[in-house]
C-alpha positions as a Python dict, from the first residue, in 0.01 Angstrom:
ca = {
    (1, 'X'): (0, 0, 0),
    (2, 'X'): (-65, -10, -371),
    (3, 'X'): (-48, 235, -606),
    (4, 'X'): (-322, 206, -866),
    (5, 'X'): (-173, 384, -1109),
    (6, 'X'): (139, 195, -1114),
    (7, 'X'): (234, 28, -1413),
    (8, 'X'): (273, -302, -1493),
    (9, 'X'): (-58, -456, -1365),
    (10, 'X'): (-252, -651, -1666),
    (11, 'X'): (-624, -774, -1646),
    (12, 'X'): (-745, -1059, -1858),
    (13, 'X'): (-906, -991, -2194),
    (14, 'X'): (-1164, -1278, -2061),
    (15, 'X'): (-1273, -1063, -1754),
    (16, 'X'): (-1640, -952, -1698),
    (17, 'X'): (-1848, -836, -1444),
    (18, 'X'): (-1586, -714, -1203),
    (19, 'X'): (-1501, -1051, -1081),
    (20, 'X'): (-1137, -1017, -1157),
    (21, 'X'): (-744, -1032, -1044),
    (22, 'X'): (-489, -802, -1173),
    (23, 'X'): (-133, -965, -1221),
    (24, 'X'): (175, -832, -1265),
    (25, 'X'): (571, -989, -1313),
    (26, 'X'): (812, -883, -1075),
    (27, 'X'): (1137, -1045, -1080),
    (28, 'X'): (1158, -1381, -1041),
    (29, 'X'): (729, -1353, -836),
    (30, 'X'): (416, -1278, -1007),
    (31, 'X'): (191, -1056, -828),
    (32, 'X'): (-204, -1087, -761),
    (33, 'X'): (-405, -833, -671),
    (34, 'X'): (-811, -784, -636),
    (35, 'X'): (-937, -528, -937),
    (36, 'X'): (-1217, -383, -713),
    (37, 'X'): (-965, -294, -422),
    (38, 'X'): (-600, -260, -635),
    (39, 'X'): (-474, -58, -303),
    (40, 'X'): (-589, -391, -68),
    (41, 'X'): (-328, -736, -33),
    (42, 'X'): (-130, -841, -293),
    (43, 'X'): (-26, -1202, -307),
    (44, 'X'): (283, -1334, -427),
    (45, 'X'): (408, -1651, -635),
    (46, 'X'): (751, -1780, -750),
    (47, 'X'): (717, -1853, -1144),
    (48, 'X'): (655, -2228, -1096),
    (49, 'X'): (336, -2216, -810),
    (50, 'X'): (168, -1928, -1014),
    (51, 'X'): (201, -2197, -1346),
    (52, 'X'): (52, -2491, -1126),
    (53, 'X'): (-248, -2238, -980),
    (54, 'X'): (-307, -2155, -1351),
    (55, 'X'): (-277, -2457, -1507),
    (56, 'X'): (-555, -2585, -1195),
    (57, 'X'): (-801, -2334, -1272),
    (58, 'X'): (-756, -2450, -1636),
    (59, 'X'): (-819, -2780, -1565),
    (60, 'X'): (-1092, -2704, -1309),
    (61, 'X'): (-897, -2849, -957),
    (62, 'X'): (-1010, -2599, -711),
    (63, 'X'): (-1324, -2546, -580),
    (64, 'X'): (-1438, -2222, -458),
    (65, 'X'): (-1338, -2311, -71),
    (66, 'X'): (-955, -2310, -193),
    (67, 'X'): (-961, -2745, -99),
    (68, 'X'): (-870, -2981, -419),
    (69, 'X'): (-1244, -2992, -646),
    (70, 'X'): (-1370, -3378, -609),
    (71, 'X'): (-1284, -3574, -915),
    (72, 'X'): (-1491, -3581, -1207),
    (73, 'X'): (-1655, -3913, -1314),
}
């Protein structure tokens, strides 16, 4: 279970409307937790899959159903 109060978690500047993820660096893993339910899973990356998930939402290459978004023409 996860404390809440623990310290360490960071929320994006960017976030609105409660629609958010909580991250936090561990070692060599980033963390990802649900804001709405911080004592619910936590999922974990090494370093180089949390860079490739972030640099695919940047570029917009997932789609909401987790599967690879359909190419832009």
């Amino acid at each position: 279970m996860n404390d809440p109060t623990e310290p360490g978690w960071h929320t994006s500047r960017r976030s609105a409307g409660g629609n958010c993820v909580e991250i936090k660096k561990e070692g060599d893993q980033v963390l990802m937790r649900d804001s709405k339910d911080r004592s619910g899973p936590v999922l974990a990356f090494d370093l180089e899959a949390f860079r490739g998930l972030v640099a695919d939402l940047k570029e917009d290459q997932l789609s909401p159903d987790g599967e690879p978004a359909p190419v832009k023409r």
